[in-house]
N, C-alpha and C positions, 0 to 999 in steps of 0.2 A: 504494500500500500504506500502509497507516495506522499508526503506529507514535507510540508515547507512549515518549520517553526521560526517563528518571529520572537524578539526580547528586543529589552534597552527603551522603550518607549516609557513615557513618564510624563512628570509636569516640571518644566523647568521657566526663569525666567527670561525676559528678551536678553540676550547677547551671553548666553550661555551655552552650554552644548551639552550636545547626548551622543551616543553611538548605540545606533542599533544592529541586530545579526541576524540571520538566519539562516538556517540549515535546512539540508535537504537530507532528506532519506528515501530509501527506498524503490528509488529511483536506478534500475540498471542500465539504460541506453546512458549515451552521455548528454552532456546537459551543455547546452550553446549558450545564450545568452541570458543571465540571470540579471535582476533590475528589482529597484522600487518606486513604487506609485503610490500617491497617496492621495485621499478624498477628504476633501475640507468640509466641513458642518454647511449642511441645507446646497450642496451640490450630488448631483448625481453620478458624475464622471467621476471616474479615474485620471489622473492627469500622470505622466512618466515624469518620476524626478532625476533616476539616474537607474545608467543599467551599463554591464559589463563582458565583454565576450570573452570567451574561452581562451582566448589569447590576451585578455590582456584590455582589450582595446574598452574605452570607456565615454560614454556618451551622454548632460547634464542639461537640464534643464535649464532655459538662461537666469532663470529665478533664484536661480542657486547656485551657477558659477561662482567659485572662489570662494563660497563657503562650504561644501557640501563635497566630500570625499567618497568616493565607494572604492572598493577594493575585495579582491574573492581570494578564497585558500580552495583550491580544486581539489587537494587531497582532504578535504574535509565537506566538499562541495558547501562549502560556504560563502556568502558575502556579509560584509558590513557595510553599515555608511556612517561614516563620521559627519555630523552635524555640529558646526560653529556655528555664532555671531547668530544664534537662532532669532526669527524677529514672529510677531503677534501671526502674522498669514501664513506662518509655516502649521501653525496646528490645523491637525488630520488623522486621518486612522492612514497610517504606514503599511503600505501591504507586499510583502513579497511574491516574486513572478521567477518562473523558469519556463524556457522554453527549450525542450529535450528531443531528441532524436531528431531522425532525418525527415519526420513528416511533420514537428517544429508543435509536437501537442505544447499545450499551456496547462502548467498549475501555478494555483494561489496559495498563499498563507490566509490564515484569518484575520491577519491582520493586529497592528500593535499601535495602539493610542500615543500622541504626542500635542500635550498642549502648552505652549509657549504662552505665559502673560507677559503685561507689559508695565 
């Protein structure tokens, strides 16, 4: 069973920082592009904050260039993202994303709470 766990999520205030993880399991193809998105209070969408490919390669939101870090340990099929200089818009439920194998299926996590005051 395939399952993406999320941590690190919390209440911090503006110009603080968190670092969130997530792990995958379970998961035997290998796993391409891992990323996270997150959904802000009384929006419907997912918006991509930052996602990472299997090599390395790393792609951000402009909303969050130069504060916002992602980074993956493949031997643990993990990602984190480092969150600085967090501001009031950044809170959202954080949700982890893997897209695996060659016909690029999608799992989610459930998701991990991040609310910045100001």
């Amino acid at each position: 069973q395939v399952q993406l766990v999320e941590s690190g999520g919390g209440l911090v205030e503006a110009g603080g920082s968190l670092r969130l993880s997530c792990a995958a399991s379970g998961i035997a193809l290998s796993i391409n592009t891992m990323g996270w998105y997150r959904q802000a209070p009384g929006k419907q969408q997912r918006e991509l904050v930052a996602e990472i490919t299997s090599r390395g390669s790393t792609n951000y939101a402009d909303s969050v260039k130069g504060r916002f870090t992602i980074s993956r340990d493949n031997a643990k099929n993990t990602i984190y993202l480092q969150m600085n200089s967090l501001k009031p818009e950044d809170t959202a439920v954080y949700f982890c994303n893997a897209i695996v194998g060659i016909y690029a299926l999608n799992y989610w996590g459930q998701g991990t709470q991040v609310i910045v005051s100001s």
